[in-house]
C-alpha positions as CSV (number, residue, x, y, z in Angstrom):
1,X,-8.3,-14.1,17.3
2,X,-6.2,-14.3,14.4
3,X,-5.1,-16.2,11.3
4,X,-2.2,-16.5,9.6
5,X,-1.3,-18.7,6.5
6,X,1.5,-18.4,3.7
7,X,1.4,-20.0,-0.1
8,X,4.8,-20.3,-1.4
9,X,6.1,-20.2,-4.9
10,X,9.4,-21.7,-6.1
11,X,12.2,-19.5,-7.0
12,X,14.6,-16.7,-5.6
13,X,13.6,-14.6,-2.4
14,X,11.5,-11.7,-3.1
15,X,13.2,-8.7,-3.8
16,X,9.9,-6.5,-2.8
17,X,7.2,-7.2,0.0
18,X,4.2,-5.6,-1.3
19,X,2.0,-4.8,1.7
20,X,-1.8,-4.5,0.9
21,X,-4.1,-3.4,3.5
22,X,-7.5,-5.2,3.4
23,X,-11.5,-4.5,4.6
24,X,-14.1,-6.0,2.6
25,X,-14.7,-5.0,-0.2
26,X,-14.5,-8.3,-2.4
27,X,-14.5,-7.1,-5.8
28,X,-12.5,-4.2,-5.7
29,X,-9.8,-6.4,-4.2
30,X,-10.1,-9.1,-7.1
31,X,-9.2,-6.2,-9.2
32,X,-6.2,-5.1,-7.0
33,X,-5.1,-8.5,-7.2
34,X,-5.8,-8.8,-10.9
35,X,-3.2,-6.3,-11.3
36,X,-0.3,-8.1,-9.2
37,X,-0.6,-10.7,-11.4
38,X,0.2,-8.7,-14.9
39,X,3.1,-6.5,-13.6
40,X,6.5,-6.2,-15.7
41,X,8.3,-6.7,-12.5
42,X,7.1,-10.2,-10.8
43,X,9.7,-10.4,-7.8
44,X,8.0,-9.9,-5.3
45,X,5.6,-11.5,-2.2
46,X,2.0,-10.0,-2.0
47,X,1.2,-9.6,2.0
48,X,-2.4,-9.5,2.1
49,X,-3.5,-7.1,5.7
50,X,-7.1,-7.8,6.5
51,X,-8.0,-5.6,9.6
52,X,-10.8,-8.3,10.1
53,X,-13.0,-8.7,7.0
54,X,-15.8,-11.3,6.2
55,X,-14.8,-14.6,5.5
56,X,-15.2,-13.6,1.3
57,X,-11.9,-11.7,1.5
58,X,-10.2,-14.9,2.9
59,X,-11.9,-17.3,0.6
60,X,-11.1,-15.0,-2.5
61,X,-7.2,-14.7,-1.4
62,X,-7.1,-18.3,-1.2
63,X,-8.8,-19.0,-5.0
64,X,-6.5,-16.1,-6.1
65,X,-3.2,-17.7,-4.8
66,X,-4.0,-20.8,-6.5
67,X,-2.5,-19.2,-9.9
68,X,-0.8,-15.9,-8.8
69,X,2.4,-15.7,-10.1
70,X,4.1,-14.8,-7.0
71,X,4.0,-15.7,-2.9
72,X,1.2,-14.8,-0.8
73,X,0.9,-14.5,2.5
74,X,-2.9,-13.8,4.2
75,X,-3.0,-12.3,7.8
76,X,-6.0,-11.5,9.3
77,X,-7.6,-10.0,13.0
78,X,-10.8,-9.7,14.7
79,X,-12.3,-6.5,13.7
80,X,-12.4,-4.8,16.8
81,X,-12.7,-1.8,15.4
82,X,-10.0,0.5,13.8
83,X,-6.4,-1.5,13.5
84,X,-5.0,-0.9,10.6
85,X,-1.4,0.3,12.0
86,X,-1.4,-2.8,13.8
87,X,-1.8,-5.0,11.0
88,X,0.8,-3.3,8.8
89,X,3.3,-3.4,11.8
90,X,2.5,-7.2,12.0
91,X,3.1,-7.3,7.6
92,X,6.0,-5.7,7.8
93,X,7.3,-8.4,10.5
94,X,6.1,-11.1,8.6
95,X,7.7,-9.5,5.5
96,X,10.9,-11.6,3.5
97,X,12.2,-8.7,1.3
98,X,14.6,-5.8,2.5
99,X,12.0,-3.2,0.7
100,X,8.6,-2.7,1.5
101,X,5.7,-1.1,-0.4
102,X,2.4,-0.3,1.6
103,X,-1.3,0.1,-0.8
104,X,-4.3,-0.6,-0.7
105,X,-6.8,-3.5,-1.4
106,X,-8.7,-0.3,-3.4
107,X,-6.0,0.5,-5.7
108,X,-5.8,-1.2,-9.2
109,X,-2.1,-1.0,-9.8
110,X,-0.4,0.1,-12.9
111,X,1.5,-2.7,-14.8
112,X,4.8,-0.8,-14.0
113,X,3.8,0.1,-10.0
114,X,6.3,-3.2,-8.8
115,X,8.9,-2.2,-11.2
116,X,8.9,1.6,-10.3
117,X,9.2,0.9,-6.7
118,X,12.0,-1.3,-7.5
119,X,13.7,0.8,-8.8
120,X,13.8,3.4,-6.7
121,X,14.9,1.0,-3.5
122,X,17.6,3.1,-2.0
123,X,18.6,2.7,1.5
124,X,18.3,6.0,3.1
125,X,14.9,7.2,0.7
126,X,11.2,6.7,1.2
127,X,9.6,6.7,-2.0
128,X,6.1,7.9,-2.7
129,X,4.3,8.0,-5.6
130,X,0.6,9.0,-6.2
131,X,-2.8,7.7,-7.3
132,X,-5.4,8.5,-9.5
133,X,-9.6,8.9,-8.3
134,X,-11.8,7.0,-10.3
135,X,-15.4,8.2,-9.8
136,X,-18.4,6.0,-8.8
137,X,-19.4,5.5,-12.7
138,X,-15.9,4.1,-13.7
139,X,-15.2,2.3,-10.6
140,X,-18.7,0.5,-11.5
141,X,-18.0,-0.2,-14.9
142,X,-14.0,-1.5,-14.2
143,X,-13.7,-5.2,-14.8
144,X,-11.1,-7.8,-14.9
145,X,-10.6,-8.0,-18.4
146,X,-10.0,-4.1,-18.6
147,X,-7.5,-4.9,-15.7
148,X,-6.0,-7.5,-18.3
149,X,-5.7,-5.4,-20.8
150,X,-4.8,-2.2,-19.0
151,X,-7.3,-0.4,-20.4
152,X,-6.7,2.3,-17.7
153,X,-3.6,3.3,-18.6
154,X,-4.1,4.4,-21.8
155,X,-3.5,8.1,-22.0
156,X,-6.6,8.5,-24.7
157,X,-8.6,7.0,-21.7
158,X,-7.3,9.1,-18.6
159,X,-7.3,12.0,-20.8
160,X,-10.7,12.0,-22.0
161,X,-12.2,10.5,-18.6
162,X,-10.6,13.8,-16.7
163,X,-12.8,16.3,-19.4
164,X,-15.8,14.5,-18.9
165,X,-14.9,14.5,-15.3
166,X,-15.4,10.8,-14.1
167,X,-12.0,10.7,-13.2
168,X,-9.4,13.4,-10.9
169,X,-5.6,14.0,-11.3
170,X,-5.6,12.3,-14.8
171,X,-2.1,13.2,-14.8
172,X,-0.9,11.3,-12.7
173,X,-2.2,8.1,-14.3
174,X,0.2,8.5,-17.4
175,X,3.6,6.4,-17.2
176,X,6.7,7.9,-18.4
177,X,10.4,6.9,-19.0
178,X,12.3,7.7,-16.2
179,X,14.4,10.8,-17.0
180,X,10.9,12.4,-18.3
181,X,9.5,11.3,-14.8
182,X,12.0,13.0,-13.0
183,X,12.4,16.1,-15.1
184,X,8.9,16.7,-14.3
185,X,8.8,15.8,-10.8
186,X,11.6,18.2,-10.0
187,X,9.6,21.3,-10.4
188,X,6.9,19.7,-7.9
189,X,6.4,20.9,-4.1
190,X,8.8,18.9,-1.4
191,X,6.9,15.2,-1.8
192,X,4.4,13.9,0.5
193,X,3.7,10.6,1.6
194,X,1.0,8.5,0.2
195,X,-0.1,5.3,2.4
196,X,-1.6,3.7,-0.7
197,X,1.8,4.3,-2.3
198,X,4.7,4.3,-0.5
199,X,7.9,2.5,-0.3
200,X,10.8,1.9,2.6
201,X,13.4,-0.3,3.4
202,X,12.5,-2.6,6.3
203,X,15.2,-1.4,8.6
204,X,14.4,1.9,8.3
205,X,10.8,1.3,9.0
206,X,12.0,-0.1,12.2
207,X,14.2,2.0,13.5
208,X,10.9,4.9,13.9
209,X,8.8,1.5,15.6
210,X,6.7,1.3,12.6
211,X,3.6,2.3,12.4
212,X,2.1,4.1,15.1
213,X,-1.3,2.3,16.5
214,X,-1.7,5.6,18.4
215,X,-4.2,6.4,15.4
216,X,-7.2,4.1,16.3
217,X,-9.5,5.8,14.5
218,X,-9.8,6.4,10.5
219,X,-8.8,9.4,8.8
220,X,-5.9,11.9,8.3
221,X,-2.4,12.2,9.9
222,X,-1.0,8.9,9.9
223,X,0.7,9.2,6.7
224,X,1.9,12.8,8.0
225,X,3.1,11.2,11.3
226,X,5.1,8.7,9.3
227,X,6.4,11.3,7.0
228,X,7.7,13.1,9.9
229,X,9.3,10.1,11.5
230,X,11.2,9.7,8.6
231,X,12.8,12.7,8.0
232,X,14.0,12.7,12.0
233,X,15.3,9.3,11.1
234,X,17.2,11.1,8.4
235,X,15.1,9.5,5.5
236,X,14.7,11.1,2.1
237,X,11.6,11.4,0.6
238,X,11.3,11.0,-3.1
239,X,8.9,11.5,-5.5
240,X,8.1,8.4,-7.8
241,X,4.8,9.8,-9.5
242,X,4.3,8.9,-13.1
243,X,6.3,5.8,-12.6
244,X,4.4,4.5,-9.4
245,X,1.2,4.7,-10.5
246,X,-2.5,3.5,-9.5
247,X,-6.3,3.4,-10.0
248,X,-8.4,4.4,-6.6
249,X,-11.7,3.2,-6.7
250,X,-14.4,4.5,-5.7
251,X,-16.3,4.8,-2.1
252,X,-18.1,7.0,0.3
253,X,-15.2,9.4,1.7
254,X,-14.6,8.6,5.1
255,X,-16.0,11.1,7.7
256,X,-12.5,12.5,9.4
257,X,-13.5,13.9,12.8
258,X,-11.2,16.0,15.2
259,X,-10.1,12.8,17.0
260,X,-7.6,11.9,14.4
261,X,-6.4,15.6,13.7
262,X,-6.1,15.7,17.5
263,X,-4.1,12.4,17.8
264,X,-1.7,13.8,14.9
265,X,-1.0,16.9,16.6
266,X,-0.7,15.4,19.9
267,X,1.9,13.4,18.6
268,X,4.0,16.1,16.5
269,X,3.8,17.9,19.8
270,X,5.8,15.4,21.8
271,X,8.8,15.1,18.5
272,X,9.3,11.6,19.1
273,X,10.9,10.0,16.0
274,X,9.6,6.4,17.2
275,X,6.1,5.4,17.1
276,X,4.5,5.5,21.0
277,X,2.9,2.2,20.3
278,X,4.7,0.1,17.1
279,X,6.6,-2.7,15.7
280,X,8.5,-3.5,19.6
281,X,5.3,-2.8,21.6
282,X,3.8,-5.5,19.1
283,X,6.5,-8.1,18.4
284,X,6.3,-9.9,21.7
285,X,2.6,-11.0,21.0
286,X,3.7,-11.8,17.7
287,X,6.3,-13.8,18.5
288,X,4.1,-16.1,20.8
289,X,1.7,-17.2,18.3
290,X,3.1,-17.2,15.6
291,X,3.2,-21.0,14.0
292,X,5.6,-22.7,11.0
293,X,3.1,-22.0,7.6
294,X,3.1,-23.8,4.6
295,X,6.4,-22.2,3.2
């Protein structure tokens, strides 16, 4: 079973799909979405990935999309378990712009996140940019007017929540001009991909098949995999952190068991640069049902 369901806006085409990839979670997601709708850069579709939440998540997209300043488009699955590849192969189908960004409904997004991925929309580069951990006591205490009023991304704040340590990697919640950014980024280790934070141009992402739903099962690798994709596809990945930035809140860390580290290395073992099972394997289902939406 799935659903599918698009609420226009009036204007130019979108010059970014933002991909966001949904499970529960109501209230951090209002303050994901809280965030879209106060960023410098507002060109851009929202693609909301639900891998099969309660019917909360859809109800709160809809009442969201009533006002959001920007195109929404809600796609949902039966949770049958792990399928979050699948759903971000089926967003990036549905998806209008030429560059996509992939995140997650747990990520508060600085005011600048749309903007920095923007701008750094080569062709032939992947762009990745990091995030920084709120602890259980500040992800508690975050509301929508401190969303508003972007609260977190005061320096004063990040710095003195990282001493009193409520907070990790501080740092990288500070947003700096763009030379700065990528004076200090230069003296960083060769970049590596963030799933909450990445950005790629659509027809790159299909020329490696997507996203591999090889990885049915949570944990590490995926973002590895992709990485390594890439890079045989002759992609460039490029740091965007302090420019790219975001607020992870808090939850229980997810137990990562030797099936996923088993399903990476199985994978790196055979070198393929496309995904086993991706975007092609998946785009004949999706072609059969999907239906004319509201757009």
């Amino acid at each position: 079973m799935i659903r599918r369901w698009r609420q226009a806006k009036p204007g130019q085409e979108p010059s970014l799909s933002i991909v966001v990839a949904v499970y529960n979670k109501a209230r951090d997601l209002e303050l994901c979405l809280e965030g879209y709708s106060h960023q410098s850069f507002l060109n851009f579709e929202l693609i909301l990935a639900d891998d099969g939440s309660n019917p909360d998540i859809e109800a709160l997209v809809k009442r969201h999309a009533q006002s959001a300043p920007y195109p929404i488009t809600y796609l949902w699955q039966e949770d049958k378990g792990w399928g979050k590849p699948r759903m971000l192969n089926w967003a990036a189908l549905e998806a209008r712009a030429e560059r996509l960004v992939f995140t997650d409904g747990d990520c508060i997004p600085h005011r600048h996140f749309a903007r920095a991925h923007h701008q750094e929309s080569s062709s032939d580069t992947a762009s990745c940019g990091r995030r920084v951990d709120l602890f259980d006591k500040v992800s508690a205490e975050m509301t929508i007017e401190k969303v508003k009023t972007g609260a977190l991304e005061s320096p004063l704040w990040l710095l003195n929540k990282a001493v009193s340590h409520e907070i990790d990697f501080g740092q990288q919640g500070i947003y700096l001009p763009y030379i700065m950014a990528r004076t200090l980024t230069a003296f960083y280790r060769a970049p590596r991909l963030l799933g909450s934070n990445m950005g790629v141009h659509k027809q790159k992402l299909l020329e490696v098949n997507g996203f591999d739903e090889s990885f049915n099962v949570a944990g590490v690798g995926e973002d590895t995999d992709m990485q390594r994709r890439f890079e045989m596809a002759g992609l460039k990945v490029k740091w965007i952190t302090y420019r790219a930035v975001q607020y992870h809140l808090w939850h229980n860390l997810t137990t990562v068991g030797e099936q996923a580290h088993k399903i990476y290395e199985d994978l790196k073992s055979k070198n393929n640069m496309n995904a086993i099972k991706g975007i092609r394997e998946f785009q004949p289902e999706w072609e059969s049902y999907r239906r004319p939406s509201n757009s």
